[in-house]
Backbone of each chain as ProteinMPNN parsed JSONL, in Angstrom:
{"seq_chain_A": "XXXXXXXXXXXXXXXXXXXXXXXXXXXXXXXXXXXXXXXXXXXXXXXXXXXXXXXXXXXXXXXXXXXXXXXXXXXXXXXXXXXXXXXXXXXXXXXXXXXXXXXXXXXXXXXX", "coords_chain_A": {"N_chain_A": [[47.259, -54.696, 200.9], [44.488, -52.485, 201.611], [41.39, -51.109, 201.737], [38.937, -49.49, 204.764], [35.898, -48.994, 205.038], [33.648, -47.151, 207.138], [30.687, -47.278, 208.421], [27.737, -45.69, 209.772], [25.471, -47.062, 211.457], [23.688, -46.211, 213.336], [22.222, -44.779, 212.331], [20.359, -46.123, 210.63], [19.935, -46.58, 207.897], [18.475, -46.915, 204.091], [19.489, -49.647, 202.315], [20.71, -49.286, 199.76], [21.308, -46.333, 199.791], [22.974, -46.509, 202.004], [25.156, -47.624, 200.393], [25.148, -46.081, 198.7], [26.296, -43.597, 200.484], [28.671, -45.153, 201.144], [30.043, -45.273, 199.208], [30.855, -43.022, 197.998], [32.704, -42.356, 200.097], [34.931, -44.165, 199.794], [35.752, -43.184, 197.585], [36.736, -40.247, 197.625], [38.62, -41.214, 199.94], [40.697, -42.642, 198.642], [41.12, -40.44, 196.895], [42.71, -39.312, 198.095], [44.892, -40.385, 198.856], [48.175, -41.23, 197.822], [49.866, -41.485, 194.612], [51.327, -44.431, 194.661], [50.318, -46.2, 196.808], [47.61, -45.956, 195.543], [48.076, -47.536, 193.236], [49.25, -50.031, 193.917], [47.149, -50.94, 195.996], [44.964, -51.342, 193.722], [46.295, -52.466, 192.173], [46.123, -55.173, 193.49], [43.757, -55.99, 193.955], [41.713, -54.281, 194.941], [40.618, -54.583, 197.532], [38.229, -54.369, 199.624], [36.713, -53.271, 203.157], [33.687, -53.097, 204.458], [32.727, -51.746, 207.805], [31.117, -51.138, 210.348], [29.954, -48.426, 212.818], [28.784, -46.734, 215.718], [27.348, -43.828, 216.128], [28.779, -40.168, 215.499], [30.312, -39.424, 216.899], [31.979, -41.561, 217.154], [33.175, -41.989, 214.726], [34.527, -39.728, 213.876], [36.731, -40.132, 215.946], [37.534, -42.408, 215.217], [38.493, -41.003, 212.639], [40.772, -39.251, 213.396], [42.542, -41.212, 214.347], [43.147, -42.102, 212.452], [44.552, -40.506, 211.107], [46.437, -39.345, 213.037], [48.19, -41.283, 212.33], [48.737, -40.968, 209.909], [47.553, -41.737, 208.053], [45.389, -42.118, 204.675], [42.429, -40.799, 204.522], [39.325, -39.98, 204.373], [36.029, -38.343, 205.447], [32.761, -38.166, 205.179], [29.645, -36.074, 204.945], [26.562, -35.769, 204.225], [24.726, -34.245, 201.832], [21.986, -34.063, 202.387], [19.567, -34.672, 200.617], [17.264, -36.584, 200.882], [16.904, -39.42, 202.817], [18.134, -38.255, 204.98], [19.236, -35.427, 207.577], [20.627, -32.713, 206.193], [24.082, -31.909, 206.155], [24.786, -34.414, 207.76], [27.131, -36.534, 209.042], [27.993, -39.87, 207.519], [29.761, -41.223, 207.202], [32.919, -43.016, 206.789], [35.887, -43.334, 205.804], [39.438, -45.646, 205.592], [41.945, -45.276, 203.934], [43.235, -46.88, 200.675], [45.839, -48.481, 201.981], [48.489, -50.637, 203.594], [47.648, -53.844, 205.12], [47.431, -54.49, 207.896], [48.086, -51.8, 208.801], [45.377, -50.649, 208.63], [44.554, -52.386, 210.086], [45.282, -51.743, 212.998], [43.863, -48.99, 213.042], [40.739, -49.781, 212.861], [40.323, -51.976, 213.936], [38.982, -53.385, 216.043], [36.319, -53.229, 215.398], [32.963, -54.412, 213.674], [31.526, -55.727, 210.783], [29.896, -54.597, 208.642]], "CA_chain_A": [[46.611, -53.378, 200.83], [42.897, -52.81, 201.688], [40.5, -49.776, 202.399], [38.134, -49.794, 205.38], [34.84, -47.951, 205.7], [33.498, -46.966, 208.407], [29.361, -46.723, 208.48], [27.111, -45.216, 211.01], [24.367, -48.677, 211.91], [22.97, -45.913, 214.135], [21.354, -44.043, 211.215], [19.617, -47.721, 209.572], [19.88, -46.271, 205.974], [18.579, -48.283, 203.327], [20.616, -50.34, 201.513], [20.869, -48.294, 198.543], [21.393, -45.205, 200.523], [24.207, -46.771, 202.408], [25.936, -48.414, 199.281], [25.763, -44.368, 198.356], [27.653, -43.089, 201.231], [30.123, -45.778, 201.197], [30.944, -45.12, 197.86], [31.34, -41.558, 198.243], [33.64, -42.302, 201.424], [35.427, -44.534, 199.445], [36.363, -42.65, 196.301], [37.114, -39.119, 198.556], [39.618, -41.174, 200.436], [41.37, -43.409, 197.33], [42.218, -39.591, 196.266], [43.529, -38.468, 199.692], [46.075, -41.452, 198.86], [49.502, -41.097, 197.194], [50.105, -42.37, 194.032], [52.062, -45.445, 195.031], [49.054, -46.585, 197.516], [46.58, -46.145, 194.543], [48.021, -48.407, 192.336], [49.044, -50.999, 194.973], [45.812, -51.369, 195.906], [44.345, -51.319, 192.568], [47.036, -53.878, 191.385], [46.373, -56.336, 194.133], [42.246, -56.525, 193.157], [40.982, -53.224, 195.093], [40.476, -55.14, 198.308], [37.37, -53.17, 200.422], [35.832, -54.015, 204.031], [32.907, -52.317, 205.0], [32.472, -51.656, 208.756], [30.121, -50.494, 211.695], [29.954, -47.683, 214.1], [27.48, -45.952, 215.911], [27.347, -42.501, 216.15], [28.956, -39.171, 214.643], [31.832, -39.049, 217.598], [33.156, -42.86, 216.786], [33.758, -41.857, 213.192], [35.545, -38.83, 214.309], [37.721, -40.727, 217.073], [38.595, -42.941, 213.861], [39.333, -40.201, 211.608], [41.717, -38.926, 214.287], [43.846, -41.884, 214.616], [43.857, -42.099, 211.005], [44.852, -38.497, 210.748], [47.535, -39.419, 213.788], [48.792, -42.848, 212.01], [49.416, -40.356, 208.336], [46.586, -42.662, 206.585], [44.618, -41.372, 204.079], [41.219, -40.99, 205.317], [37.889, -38.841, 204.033], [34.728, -38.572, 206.063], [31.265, -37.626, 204.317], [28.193, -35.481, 205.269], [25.196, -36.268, 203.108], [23.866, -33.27, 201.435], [20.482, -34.378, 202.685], [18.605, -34.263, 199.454], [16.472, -37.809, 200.66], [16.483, -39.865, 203.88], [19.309, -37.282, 206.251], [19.3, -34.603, 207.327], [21.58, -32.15, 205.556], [25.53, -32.377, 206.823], [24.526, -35.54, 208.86], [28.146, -37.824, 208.881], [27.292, -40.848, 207.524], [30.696, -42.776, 206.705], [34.657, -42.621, 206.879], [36.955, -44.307, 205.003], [40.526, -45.234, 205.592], [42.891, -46.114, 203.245], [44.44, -47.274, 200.832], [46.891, -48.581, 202.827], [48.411, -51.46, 204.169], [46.427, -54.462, 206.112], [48.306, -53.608, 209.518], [47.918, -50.15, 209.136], [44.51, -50.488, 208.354], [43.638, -53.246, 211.435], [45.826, -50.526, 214.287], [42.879, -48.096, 213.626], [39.514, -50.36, 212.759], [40.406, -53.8, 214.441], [37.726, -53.674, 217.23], [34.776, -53.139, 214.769], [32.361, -55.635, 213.172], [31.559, -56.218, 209.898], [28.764, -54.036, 208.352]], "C_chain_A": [[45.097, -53.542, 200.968], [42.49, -51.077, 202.198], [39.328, -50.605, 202.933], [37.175, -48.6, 205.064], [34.004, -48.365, 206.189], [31.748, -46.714, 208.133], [28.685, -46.685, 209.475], [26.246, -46.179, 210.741], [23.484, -47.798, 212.319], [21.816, -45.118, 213.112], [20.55, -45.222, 209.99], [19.393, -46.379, 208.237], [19.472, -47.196, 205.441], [19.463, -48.321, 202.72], [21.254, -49.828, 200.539], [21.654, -47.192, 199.184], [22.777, -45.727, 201.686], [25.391, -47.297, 201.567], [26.117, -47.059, 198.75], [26.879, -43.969, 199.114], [28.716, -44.053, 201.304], [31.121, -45.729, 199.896], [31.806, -43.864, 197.509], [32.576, -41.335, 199.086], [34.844, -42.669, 200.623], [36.437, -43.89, 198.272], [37.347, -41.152, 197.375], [38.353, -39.941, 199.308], [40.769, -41.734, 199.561], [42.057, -41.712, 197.178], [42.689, -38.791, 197.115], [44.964, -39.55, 199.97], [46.758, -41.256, 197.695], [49.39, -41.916, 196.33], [50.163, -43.394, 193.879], [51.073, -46.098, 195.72], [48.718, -46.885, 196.298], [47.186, -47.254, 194.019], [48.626, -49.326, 193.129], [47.723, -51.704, 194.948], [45.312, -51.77, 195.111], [44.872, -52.661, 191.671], [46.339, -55.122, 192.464], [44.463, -56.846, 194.587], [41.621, -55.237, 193.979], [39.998, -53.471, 196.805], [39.467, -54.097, 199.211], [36.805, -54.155, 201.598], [34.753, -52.7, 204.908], [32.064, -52.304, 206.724], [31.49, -51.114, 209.395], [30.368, -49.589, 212.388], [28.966, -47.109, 214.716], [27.7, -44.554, 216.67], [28.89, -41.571, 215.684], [30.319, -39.278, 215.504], [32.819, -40.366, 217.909], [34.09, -42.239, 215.694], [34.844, -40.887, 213.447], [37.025, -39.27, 214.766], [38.445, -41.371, 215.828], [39.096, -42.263, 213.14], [40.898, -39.745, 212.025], [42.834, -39.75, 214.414], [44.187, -42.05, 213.788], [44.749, -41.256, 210.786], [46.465, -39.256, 211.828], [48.769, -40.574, 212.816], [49.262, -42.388, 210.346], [48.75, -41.4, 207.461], [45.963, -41.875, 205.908], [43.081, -41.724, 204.184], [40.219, -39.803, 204.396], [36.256, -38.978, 204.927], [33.55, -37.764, 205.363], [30.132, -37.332, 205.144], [27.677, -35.578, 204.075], [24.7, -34.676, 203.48], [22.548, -33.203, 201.761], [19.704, -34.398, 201.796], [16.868, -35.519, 200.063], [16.301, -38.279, 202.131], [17.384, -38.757, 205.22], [18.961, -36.657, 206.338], [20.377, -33.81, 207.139], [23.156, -32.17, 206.507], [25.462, -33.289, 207.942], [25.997, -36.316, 208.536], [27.679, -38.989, 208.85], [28.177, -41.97, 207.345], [31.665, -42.275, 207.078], [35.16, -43.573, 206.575], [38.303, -43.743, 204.922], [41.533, -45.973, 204.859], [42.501, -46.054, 201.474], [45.38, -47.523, 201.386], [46.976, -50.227, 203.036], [47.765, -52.553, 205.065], [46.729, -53.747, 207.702], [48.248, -52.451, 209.804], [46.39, -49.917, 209.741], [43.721, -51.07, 210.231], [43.672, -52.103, 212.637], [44.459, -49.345, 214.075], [41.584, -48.878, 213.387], [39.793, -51.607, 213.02], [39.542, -53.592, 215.072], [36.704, -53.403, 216.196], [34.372, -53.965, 214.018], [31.739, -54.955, 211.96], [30.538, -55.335, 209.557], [27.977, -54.902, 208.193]], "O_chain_A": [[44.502, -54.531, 200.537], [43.137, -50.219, 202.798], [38.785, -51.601, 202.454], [37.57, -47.451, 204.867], [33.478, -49.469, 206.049], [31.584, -45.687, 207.474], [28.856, -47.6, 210.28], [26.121, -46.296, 209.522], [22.336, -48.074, 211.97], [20.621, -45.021, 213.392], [20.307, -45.032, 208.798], [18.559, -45.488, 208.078], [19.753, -48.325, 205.843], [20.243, -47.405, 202.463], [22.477, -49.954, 200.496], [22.867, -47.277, 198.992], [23.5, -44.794, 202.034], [26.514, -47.378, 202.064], [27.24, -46.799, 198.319], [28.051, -43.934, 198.74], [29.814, -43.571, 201.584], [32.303, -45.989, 199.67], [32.914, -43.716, 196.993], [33.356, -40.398, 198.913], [35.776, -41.866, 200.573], [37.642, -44.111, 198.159], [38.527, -41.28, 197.702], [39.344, -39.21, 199.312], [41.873, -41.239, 199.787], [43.274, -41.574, 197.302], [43.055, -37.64, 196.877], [45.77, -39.532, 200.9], [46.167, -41.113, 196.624], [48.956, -43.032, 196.617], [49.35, -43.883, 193.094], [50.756, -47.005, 194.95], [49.24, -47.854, 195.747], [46.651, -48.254, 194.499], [47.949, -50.12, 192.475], [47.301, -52.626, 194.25], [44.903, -52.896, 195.396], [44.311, -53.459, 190.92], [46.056, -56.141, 191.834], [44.093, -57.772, 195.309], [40.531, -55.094, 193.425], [39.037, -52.794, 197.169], [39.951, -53.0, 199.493], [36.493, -55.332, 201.416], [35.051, -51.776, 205.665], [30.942, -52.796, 206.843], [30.853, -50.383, 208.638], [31.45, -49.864, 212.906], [28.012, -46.968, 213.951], [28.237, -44.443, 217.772], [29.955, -42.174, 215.547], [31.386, -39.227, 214.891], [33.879, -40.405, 218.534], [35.305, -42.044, 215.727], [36.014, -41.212, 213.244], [38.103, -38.963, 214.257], [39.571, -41.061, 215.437], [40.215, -42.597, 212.75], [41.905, -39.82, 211.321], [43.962, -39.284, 214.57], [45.398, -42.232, 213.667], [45.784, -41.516, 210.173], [47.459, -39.617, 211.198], [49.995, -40.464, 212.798], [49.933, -43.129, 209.628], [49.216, -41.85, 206.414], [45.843, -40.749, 206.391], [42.636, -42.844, 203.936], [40.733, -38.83, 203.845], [35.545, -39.967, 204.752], [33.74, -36.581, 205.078], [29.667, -38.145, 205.943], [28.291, -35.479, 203.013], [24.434, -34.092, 204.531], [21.926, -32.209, 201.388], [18.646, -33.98, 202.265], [15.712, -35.286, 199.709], [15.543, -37.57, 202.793], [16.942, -38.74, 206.369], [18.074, -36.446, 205.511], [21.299, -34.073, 207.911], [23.06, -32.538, 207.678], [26.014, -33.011, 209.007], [25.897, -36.833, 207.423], [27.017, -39.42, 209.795], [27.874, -43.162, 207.305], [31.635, -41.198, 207.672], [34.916, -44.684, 207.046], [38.685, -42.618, 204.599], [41.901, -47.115, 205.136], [41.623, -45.306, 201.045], [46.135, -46.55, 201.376], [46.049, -51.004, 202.806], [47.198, -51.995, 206.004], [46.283, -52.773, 208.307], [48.34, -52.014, 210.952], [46.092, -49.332, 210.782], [42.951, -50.576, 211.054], [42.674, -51.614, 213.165], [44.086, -48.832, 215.13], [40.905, -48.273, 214.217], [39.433, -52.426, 212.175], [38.68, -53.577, 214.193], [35.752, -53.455, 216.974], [35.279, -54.549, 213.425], [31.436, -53.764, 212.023], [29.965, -55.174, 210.634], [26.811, -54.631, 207.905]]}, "seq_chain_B": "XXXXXXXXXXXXXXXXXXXXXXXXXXXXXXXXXXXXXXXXXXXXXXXXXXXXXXXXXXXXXXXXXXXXXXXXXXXXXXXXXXXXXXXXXXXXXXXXXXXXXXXXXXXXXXXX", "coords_chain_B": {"N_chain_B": [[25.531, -33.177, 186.662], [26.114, -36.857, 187.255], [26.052, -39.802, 188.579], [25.79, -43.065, 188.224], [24.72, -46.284, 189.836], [24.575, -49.355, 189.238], [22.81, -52.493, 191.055], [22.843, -56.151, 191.344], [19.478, -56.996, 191.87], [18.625, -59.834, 192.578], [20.932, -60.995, 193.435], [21.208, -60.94, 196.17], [22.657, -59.94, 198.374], [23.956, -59.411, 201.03], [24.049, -56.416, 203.347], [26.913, -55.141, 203.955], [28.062, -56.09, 202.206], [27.448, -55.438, 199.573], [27.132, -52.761, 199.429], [29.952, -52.903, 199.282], [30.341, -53.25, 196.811], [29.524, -51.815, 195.389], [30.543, -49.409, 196.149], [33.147, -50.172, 194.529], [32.271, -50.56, 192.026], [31.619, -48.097, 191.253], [34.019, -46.551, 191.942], [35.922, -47.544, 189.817], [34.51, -46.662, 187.595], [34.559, -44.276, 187.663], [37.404, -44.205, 187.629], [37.691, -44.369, 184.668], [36.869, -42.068, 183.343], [36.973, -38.937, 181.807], [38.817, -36.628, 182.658], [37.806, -34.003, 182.896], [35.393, -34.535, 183.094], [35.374, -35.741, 185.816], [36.321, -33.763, 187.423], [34.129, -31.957, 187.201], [32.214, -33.3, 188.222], [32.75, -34.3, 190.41], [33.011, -30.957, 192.068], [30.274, -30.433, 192.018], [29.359, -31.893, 193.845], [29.086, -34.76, 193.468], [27.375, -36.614, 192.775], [25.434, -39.379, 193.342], [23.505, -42.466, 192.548], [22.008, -45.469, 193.655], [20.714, -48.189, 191.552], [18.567, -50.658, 190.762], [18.884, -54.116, 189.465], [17.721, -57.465, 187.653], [19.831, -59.66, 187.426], [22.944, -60.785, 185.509], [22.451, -60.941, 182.786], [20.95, -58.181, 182.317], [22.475, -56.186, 183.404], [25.021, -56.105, 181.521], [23.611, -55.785, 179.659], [22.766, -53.197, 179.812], [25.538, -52.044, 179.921], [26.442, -52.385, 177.396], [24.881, -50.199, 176.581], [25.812, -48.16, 177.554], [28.644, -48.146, 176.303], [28.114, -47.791, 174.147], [26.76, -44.982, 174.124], [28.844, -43.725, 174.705], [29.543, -43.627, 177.522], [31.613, -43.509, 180.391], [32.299, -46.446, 182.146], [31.781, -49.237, 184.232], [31.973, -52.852, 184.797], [31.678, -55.103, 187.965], [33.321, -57.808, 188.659], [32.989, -59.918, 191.584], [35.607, -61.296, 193.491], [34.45, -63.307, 194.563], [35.553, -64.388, 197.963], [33.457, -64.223, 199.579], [30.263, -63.974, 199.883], [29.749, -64.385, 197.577], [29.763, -66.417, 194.525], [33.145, -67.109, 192.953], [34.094, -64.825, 190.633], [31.503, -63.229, 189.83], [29.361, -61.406, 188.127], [28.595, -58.3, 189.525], [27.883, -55.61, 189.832], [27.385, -52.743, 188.196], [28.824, -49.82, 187.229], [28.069, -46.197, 185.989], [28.96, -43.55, 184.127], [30.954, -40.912, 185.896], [28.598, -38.265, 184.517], [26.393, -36.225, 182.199], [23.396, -35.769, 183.82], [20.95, -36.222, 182.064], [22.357, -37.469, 180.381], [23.196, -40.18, 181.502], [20.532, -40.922, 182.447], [19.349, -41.716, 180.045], [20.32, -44.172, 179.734], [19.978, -45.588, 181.845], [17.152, -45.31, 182.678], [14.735, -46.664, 182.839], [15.29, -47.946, 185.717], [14.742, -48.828, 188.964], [15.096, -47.209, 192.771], [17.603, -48.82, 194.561]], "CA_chain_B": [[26.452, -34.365, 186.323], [26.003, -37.693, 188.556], [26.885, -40.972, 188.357], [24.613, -44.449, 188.319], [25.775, -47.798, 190.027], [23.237, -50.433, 188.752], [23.401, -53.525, 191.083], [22.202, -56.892, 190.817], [19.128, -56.877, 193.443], [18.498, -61.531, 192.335], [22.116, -62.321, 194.521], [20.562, -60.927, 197.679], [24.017, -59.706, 198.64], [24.313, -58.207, 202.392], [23.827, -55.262, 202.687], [27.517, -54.47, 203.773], [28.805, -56.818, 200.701], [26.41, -54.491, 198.91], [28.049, -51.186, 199.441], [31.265, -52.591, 198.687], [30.729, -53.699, 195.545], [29.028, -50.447, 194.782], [31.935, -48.207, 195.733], [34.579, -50.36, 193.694], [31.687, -50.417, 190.445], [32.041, -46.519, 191.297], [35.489, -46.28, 191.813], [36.272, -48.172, 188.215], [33.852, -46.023, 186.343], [35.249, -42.736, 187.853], [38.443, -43.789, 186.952], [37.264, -44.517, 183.105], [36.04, -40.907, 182.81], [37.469, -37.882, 181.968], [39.36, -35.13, 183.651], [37.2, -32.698, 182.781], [33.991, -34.959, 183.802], [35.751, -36.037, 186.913], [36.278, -32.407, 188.188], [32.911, -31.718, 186.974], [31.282, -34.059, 188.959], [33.102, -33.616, 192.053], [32.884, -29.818, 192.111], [28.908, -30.031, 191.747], [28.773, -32.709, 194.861], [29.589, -35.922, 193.193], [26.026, -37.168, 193.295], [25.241, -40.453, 192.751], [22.031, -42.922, 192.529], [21.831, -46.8, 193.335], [19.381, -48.216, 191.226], [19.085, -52.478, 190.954], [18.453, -54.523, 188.052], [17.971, -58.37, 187.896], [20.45, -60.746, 186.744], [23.9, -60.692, 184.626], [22.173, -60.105, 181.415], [20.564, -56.678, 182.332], [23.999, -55.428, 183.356], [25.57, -56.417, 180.516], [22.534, -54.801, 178.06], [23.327, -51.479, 180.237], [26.756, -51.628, 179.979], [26.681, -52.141, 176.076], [24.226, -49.062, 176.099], [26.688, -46.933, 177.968], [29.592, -48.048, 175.755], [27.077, -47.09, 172.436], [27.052, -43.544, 174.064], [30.264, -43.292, 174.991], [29.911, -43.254, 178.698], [32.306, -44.088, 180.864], [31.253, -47.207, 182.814], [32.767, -50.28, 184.451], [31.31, -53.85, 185.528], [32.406, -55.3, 188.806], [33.061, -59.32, 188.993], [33.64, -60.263, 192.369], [36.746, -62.091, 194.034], [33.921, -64.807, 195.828], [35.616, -64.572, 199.005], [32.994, -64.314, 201.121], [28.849, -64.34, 199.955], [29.293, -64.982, 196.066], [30.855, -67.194, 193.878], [34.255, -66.31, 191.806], [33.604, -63.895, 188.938], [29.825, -63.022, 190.085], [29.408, -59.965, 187.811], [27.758, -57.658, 190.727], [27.208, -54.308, 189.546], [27.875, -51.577, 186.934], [28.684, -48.214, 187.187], [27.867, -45.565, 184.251], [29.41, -41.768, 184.799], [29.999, -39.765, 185.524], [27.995, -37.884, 183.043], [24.69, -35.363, 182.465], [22.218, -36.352, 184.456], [20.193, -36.664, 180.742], [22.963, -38.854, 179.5], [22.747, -41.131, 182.418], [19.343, -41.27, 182.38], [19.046, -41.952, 178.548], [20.671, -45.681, 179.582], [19.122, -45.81, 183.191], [15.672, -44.132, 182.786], [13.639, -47.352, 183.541], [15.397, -48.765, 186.299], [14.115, -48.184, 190.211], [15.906, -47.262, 192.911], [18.099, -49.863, 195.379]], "C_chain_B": [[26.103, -35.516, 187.665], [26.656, -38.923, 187.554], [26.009, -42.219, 189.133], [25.118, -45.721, 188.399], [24.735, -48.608, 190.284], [24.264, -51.466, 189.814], [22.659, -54.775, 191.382], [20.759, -57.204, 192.383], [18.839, -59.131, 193.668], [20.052, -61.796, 193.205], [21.814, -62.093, 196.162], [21.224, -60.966, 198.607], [23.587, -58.78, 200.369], [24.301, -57.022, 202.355], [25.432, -54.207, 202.742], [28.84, -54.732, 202.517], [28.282, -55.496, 199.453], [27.147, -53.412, 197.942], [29.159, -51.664, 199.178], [32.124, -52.991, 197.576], [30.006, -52.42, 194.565], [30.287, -49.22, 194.866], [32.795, -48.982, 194.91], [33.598, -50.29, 191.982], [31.876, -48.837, 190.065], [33.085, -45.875, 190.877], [35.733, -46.705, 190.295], [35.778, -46.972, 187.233], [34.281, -44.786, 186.303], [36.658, -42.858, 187.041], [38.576, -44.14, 185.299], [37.148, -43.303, 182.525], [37.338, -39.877, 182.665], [37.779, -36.722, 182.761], [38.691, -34.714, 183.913], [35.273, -33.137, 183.869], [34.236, -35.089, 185.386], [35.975, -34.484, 187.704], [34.585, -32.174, 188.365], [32.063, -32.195, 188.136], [31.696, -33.703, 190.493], [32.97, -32.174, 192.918], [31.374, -29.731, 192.209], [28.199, -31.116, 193.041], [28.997, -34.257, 194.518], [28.146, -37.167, 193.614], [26.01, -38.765, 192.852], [24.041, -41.436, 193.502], [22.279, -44.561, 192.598], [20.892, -47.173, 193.033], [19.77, -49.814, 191.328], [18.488, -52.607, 189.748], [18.923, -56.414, 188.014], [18.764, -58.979, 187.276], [21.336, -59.939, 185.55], [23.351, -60.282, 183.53], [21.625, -58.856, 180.94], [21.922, -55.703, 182.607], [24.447, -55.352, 182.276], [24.813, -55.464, 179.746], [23.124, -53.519, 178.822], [24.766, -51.197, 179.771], [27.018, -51.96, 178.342], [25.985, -50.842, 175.847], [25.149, -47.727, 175.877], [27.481, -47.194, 176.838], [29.047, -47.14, 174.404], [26.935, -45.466, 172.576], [27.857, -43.054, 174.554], [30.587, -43.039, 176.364], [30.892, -43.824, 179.285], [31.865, -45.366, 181.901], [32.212, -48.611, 183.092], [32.056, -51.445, 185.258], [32.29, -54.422, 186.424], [32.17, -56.932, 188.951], [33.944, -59.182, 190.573], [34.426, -61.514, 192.787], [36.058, -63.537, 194.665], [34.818, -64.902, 196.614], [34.875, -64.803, 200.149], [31.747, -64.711, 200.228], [28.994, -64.929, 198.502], [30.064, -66.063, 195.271], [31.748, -66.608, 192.79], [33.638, -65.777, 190.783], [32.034, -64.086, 189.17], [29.702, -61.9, 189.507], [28.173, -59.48, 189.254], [26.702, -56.319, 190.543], [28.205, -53.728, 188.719], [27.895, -50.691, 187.148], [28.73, -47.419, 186.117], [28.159, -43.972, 184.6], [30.133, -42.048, 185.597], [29.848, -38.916, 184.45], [27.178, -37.106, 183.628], [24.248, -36.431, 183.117], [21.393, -37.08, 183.218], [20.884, -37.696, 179.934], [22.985, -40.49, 180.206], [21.279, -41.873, 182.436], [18.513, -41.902, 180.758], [19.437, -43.23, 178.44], [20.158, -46.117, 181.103], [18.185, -45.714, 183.477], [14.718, -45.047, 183.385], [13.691, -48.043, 184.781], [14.655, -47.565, 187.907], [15.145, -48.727, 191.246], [16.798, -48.364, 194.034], [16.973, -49.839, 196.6]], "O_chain_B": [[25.881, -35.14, 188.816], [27.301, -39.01, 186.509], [25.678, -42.26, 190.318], [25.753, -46.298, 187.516], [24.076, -48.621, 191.323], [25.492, -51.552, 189.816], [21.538, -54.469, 191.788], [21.042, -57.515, 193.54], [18.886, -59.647, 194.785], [20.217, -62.947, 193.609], [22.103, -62.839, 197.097], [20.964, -61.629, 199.61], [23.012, -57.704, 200.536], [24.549, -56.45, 201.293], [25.563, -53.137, 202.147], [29.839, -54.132, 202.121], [29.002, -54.881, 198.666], [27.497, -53.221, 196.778], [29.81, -50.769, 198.641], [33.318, -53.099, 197.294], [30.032, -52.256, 193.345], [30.75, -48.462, 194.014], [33.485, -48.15, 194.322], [34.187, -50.012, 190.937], [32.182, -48.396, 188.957], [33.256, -45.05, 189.98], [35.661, -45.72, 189.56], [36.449, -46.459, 186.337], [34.424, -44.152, 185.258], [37.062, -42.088, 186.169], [39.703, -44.133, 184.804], [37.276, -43.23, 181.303], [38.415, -39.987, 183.251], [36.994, -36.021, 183.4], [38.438, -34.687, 185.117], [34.52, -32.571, 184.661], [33.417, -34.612, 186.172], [35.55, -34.468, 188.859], [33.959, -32.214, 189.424], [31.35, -31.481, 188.841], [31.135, -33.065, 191.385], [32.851, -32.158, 194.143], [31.109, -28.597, 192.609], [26.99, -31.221, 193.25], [29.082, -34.989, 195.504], [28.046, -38.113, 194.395], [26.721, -39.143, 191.921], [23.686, -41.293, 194.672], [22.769, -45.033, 191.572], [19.911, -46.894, 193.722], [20.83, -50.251, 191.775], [17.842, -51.791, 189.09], [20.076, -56.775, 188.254], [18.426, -58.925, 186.094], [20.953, -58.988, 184.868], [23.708, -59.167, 183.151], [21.659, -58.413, 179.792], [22.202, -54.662, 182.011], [24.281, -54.22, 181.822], [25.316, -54.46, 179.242], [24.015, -52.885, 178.255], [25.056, -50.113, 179.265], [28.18, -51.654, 178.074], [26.426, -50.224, 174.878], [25.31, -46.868, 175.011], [27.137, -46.39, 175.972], [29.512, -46.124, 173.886], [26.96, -44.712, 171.604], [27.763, -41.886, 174.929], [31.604, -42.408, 176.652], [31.229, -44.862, 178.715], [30.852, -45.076, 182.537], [33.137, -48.974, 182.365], [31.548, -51.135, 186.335], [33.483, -54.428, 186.12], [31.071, -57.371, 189.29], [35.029, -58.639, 190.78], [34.013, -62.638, 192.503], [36.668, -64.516, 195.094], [35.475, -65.837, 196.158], [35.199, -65.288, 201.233], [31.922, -65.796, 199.674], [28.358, -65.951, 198.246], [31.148, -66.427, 195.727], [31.351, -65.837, 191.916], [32.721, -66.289, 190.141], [31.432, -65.05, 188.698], [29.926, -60.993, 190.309], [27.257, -60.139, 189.745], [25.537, -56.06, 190.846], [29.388, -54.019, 188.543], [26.769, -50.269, 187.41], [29.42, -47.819, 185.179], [27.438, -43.356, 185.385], [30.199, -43.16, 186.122], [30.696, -38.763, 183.571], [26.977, -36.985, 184.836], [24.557, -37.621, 183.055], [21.163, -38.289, 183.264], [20.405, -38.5, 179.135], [22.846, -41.58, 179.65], [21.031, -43.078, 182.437], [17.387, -42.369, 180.584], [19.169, -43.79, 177.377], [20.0, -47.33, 181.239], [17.951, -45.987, 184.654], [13.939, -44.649, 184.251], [12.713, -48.667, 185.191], [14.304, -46.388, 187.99], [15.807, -49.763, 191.186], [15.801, -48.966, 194.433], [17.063, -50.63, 197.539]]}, "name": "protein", "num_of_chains": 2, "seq": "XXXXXXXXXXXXXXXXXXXXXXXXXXXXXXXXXXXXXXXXXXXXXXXXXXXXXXXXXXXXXXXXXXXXXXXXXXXXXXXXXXXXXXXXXXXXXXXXXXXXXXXXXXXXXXXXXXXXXXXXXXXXXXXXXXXXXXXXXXXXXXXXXXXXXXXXXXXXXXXXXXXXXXXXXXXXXXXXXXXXXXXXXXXXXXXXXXXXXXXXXXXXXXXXXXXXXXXXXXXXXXXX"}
């Protein structure tokens, strides 16, 4: 079991400010996942890999195959309070889920 | 209501190791909290603040503070698979909570 998320490179966030939205991505999709997922995951240490994309209509394309493939997925706009501007997409996260599930929609992408 | 994920800035962690030891210090502490906080927080935007703080023994003092006011709060040792070594406490998460209760065990730190 593992959750991926997905972060926009193209928007250089600082560090902080990206360790925000991935967290946000992260939690939002954990509760877009079934019971049975959750505690999987959770039993088997909470396994996370944080990825790359660049721009607003990758993340999408990924949400989509998530969405097609019945993963549990959440994508986040930043309220803008600080470095964004307001409903800017800044992440997507998929899973809970299986590794295999997980690779079939984020295998081609590198490593945050 | 927000929610504060102290993390260590002395391991000089990647920045996408970073974030994904910040969403699981997140994730933990959310799921520590209450119903009522956990709606709370999510319903109002689900804000949250990375601040840093050097070295295992400042975590630790935070995360006895939180326990002393009852927050909900959860330290994250990582798996050392990849940048750190086994059981590296990483980061802490505290809330969610008031903003004033957060800040009453976070107030001096600055942010990631």
């Amino acid at each position: 079991m593992k959750q991926a998320i997905v972060a926009r490179a193209d928007l250089n966030m600082g560090e902080g400010k990206l360790a925000a939205q991935v967290a946000h991505a992260a939690l939002m999709a954990y509760e877009d996942a079934d019971r049975q997922s959750q505690s999987a995951w959770k039993g088997s240490g909470q396994k996370k890999v944080v990825l790359q994309a660049d721009g607003e209509a990758a993340l999408f394309k990924l949400a989509d195959k998530a969405e097609r493939e019945g993963l549990p997925h959440a994508i986040v706009r930043d309220a803008g309070h600080t470095e964004l501007e307001p409903g800017t997409v800044s992440a997507l996260a998929i899973g809970p889920a299986s590794e295999g599930a997980i690779d079939r929609v984020t295998g081609d992408l590198s490593l945050y």
